[in-house]
FIBAKOL-492230 format. One line per 4 residues: number of its first residue (from 0); for each residue x negated, y negated, z negated of N, C-alpha, C, O. Coordinates in steps of 0.2 Angstrom, whole numbers. Example, Ala and Ser with C-alpha at 12.3 -4.5 7.8 and 13.67 -1.06 7.14 Angstrom:
2
0 = -66 28 -39 -62 22 -39 -66 16 -39 -71 17 -42  -64 11 -35 -68 5 -36 -64 0 -39 -67 -6 -40 .
//
This chain:
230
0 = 102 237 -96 99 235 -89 102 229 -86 100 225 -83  109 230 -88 112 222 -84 110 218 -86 109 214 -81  108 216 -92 106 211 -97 102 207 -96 102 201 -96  97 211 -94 90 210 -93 89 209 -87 84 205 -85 .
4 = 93 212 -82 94 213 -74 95 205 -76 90 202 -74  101 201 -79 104 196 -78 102 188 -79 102 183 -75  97 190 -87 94 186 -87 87 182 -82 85 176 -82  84 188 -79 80 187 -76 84 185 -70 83 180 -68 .
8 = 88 187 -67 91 182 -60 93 176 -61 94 173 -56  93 174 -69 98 168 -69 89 163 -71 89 157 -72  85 167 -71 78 162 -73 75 160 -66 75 155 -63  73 168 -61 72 165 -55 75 161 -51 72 157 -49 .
12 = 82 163 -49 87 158 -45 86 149 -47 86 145 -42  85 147 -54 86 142 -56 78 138 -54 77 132 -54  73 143 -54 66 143 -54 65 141 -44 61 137 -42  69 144 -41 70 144 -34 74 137 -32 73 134 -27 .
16 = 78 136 -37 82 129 -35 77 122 -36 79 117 -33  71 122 -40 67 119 -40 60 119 -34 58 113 -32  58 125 -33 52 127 -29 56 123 -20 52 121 -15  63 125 -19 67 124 -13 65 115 -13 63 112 -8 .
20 = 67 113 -19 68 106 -18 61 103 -19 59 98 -16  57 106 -22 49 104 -21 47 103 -12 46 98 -9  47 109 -11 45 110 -2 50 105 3 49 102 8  57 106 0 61 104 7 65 98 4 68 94 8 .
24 = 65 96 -4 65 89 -5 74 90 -4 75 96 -5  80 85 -3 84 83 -1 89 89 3 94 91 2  85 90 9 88 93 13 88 100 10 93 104 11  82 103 7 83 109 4 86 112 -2 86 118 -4 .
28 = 89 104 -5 96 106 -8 103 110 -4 107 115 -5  102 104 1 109 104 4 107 114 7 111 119 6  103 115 9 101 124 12 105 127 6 109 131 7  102 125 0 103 127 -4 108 130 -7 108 136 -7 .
32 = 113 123 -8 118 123 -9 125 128 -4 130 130 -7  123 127 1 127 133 5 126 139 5 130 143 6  118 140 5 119 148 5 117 150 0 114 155 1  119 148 -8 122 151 -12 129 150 -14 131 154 -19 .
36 = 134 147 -11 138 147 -11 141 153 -6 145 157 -8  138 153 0 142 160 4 139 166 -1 144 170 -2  134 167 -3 131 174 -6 135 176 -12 137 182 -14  135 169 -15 141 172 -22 149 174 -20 152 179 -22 .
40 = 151 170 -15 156 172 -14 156 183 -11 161 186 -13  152 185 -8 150 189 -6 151 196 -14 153 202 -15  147 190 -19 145 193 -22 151 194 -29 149 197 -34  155 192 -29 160 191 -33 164 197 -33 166 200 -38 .
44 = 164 199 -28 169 204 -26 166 211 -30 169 217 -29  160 210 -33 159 216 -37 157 214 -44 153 210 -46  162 218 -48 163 217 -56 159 223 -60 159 229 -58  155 219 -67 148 222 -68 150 219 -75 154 215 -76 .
48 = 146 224 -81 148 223 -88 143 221 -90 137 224 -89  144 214 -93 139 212 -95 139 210 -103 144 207 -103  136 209 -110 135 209 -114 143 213 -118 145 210 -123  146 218 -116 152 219 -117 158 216 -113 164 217 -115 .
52 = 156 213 -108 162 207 -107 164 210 -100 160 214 -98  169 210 -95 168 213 -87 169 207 -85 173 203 -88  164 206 -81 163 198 -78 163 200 -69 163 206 -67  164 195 -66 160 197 -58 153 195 -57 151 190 -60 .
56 = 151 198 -54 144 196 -50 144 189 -46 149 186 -45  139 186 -44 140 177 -42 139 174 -47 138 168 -45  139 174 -53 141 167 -58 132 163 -56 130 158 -53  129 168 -58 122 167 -57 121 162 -53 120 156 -55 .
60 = 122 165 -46 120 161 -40 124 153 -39 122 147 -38  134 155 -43 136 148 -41 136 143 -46 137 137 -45  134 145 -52 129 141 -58 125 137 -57 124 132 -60  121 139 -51 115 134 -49 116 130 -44 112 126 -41 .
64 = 123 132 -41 124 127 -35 126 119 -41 125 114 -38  127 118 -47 130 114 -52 123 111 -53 122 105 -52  118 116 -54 109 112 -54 109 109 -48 106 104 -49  110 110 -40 108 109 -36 111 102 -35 107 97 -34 .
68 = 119 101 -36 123 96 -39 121 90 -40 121 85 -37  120 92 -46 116 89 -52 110 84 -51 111 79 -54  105 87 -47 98 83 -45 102 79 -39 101 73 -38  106 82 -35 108 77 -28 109 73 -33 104 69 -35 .
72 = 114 71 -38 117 65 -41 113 61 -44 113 55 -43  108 66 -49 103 61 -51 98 57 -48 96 51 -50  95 60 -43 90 59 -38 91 52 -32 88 48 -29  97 56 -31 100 52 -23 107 49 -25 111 46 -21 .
76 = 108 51 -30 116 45 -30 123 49 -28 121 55 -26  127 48 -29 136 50 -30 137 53 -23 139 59 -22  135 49 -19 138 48 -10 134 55 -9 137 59 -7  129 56 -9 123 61 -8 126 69 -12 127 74 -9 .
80 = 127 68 -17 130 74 -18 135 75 -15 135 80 -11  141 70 -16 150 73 -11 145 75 -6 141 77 -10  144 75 -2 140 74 5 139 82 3 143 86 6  133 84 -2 131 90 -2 138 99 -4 137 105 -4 .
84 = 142 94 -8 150 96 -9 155 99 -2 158 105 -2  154 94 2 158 95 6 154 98 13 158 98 18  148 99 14 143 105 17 145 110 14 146 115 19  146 112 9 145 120 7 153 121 8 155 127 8 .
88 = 157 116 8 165 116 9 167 119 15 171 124 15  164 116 21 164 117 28 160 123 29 162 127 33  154 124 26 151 130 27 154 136 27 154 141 30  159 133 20 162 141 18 167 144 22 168 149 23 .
92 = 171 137 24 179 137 29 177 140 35 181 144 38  167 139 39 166 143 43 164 150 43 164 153 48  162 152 38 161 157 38 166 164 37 165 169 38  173 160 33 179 165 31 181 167 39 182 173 41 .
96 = 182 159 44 185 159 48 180 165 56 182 168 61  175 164 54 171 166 60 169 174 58 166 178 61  173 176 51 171 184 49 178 187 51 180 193 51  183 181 51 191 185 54 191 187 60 194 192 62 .
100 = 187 182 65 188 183 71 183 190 72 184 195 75  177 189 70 174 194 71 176 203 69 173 208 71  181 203 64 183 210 60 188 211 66 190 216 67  191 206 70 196 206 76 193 213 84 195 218 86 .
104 = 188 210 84 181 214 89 185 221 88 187 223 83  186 223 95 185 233 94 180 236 94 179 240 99  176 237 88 171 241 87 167 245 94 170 244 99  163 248 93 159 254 99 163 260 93 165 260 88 .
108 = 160 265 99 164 270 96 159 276 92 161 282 90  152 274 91 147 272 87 144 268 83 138 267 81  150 265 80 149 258 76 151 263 70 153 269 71  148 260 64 146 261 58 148 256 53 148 258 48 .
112 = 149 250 55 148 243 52 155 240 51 156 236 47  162 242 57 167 239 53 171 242 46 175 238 43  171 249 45 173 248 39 170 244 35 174 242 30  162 242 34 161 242 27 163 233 28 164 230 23 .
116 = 163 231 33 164 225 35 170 223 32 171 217 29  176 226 34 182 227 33 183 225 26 187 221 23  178 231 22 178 231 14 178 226 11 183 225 7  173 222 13 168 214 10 172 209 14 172 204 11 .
120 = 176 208 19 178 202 23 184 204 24 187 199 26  189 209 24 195 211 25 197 207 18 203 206 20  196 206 13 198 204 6 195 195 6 194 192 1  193 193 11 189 187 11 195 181 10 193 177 5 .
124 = 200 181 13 204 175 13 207 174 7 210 169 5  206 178 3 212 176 -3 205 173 -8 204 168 -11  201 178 -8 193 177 -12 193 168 -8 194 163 -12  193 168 -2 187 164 0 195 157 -4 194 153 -9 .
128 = 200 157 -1 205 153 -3 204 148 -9 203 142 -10  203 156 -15 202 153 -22 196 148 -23 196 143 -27  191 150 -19 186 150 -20 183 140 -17 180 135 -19  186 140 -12 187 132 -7 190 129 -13 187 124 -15 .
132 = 197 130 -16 199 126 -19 199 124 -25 201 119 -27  195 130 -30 189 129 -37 184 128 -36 180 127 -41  181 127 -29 177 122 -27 175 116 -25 171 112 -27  179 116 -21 180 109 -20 181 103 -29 178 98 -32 .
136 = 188 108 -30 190 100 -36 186 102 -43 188 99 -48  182 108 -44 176 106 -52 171 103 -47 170 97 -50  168 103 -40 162 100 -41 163 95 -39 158 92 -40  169 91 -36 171 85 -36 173 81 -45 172 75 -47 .
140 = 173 85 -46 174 82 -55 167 82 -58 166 78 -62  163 86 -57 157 87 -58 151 79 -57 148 75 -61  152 81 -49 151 73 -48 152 66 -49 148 61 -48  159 65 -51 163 59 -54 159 59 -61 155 55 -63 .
144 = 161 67 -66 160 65 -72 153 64 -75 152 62 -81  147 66 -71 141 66 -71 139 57 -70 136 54 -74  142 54 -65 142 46 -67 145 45 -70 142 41 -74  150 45 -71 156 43 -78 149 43 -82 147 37 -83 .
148 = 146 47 -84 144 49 -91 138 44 -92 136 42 -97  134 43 -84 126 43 -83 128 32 -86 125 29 -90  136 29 -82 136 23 -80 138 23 -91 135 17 -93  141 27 -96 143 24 -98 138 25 -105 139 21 -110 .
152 = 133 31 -104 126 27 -107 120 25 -105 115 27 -107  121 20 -102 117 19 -98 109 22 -95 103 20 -96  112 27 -90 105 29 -89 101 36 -94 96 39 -91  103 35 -101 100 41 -104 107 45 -106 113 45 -106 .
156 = 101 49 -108 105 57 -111 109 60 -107 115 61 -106  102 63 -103 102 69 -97 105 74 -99 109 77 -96  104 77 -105 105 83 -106 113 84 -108 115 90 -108  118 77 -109 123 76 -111 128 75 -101 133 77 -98 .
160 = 125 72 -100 126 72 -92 127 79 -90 133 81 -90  123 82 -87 121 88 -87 125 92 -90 127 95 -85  126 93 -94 130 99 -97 136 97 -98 139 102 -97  139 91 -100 146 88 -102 151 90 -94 157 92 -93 .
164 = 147 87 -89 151 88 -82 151 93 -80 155 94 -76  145 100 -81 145 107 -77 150 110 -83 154 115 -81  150 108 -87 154 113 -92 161 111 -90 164 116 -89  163 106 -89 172 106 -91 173 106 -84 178 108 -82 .
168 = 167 104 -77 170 109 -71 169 114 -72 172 116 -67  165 120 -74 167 124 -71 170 130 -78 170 136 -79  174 125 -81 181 129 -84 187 128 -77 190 133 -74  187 121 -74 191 123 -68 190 125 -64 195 125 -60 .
172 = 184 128 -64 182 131 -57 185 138 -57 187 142 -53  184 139 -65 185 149 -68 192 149 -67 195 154 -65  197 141 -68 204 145 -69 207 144 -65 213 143 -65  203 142 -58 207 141 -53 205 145 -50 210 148 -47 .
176 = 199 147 -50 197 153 -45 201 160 -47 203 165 -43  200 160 -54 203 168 -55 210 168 -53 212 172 -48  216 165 -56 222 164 -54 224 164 -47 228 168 -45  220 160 -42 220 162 -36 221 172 -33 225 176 -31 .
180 = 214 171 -36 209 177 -32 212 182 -35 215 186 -31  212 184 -42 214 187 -45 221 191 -52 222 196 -56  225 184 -49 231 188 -53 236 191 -50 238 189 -45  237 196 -53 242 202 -50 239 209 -48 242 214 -47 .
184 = 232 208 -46 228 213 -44 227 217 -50 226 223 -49  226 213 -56 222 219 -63 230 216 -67 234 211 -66  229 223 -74 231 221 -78 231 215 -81 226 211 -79  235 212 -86 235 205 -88 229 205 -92 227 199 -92 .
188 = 225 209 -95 222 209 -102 213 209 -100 209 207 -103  214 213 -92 211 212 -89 208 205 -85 202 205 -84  212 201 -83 213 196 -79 212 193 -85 206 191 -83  213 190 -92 210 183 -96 204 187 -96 201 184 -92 .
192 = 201 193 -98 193 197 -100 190 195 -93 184 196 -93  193 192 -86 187 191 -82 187 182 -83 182 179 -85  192 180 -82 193 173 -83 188 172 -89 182 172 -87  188 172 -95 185 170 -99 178 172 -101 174 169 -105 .
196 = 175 178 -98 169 180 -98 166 178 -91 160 176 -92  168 177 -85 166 173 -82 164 164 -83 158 162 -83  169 162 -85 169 154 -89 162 154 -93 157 150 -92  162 160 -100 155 161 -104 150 161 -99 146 157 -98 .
200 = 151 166 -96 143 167 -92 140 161 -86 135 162 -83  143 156 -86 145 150 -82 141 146 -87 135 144 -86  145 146 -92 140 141 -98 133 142 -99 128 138 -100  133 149 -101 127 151 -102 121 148 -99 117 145 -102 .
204 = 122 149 -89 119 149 -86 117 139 -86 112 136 -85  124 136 -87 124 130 -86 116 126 -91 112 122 -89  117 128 -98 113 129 -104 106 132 -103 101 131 -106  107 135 -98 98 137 -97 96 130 -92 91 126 -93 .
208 = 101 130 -87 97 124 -83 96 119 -83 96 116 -78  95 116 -90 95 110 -94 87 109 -94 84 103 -92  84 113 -97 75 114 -95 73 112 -87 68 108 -85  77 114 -83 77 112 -77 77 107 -73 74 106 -69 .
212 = 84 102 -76 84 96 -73 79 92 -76 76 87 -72  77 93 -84 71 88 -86 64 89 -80 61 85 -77  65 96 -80 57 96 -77 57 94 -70 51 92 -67  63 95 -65 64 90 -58 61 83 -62 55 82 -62 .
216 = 66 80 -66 67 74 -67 60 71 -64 59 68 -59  55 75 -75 45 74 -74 43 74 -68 38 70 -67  44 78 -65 38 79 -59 41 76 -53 37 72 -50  48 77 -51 47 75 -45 50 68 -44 50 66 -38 .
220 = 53 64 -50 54 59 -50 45 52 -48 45 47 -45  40 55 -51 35 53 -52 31 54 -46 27 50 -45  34 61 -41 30 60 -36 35 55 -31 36 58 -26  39 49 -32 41 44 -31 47 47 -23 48 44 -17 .
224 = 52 53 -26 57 55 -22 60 49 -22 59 44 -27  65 49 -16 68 40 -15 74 42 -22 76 47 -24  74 36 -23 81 36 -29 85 32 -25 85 26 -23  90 36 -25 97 30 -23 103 32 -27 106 37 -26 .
228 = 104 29 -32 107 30 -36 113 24 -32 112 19 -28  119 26 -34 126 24 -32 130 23 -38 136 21 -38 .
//
């Protein structure tokens, strides 16, 4: 059931990063990009078995912020992605920061809502920590190495772009963020079994959305989105 559960969220979500950008074009990256990046973070904090492996929950969603990326780069150029990089940076800085203050509030004595709140955002700074900082610097590398790649074959071999830059950031992304987030909390044997099955499931996803960027490319390059390539 997970499997199947899995692969179907990783086809819609990727399918939704397209339909987003068809309707809202540029800006509906950037929407994009942030509220999948708060939702994984959310969703990280629950660990689920996936093809044998214990993974967390989110890879799905922050896999595709890498598509989302990806087309700013291609589409609109370097300055446009960092741009869209460091939205979802400050996004997330507000949302850690305005869930502290908020868990602060003395409940009614009818409330139902801070424990579980507690649950999910009581655990947020150390989660959200790892998470700003295996953020920030793979999709900064992302974006670098995705022109690195584009400037040094000129122009072709998207699918090498594409995949060459989401893959080796988001090896930094996995081993920043788990070490942050998560060591000391599980056994040691445990802790490589999330890092490196997280990282797999990262790829995987990376490797589906390859279909993806061609087909941005065909359609919406043709329906004459502005190109500002940097």
């Amino acid at each position: 059931m997970n499997e199947t559960l899995w692969i179907l969220f990783a086809l819609v979500d990727l399918c939704m990063v397209l339909a987003v950008y068809r309707f809202f074009g540029k800006v509906g990256l950037f929407g994009l990009m942030v509220f999948n990046l708060l939702l994984c973070n959310i969703q990280v904090l629950k660990t689920v078995e996936l093809f044998g492996l214990t993974t967390t929950l989110g890879n799905v969603l922050y896999a595709s912020v890498f598509l989302a990326t990806d087309l700013l780069s291609e589409f609109y150029g370097k300055k446009e992605a960092q741009k869209g990089v460091l939205l979802g940076f400050v996004s997330l800085l507000m949302m850690v920061g305005y869930m502290q203050i908020a868990l602060y509030f003395q409940p009614a004595s009818d409330d139902f809502a801070q424990p579980h709140l507690m649950a999910l955002f009581g655990f947020m700074p150390r989660i959200a920590m790892a998470s700003m900082a295996a953020y920030l610097v793979s999709q900064m590398h992302d974006v670098w190495a995705f022109h690195a790649i584009r400037e040094r074959t000129g122009g072709k071999w998207l699918w090498l772009r594409n995949n060459a830059s989401t893959m080796v950031s988001q090896f930094l992304d996995s081993a920043i963020f788990c070490t942050i987030a998560f060591w000391g909390m599980f056994p040691i044997n445990v802790f490589w079994e999330i890092l490196l099955s997280t990282y797999i499931i990262k790829v995987v996803v990376a490797a589906l959305d390859t279909p993806f960027i061609y087909l941005a490319k065909r359609i919406f390059q043709k329906e004459g989105d502005a190109l500002e390539h940097a």
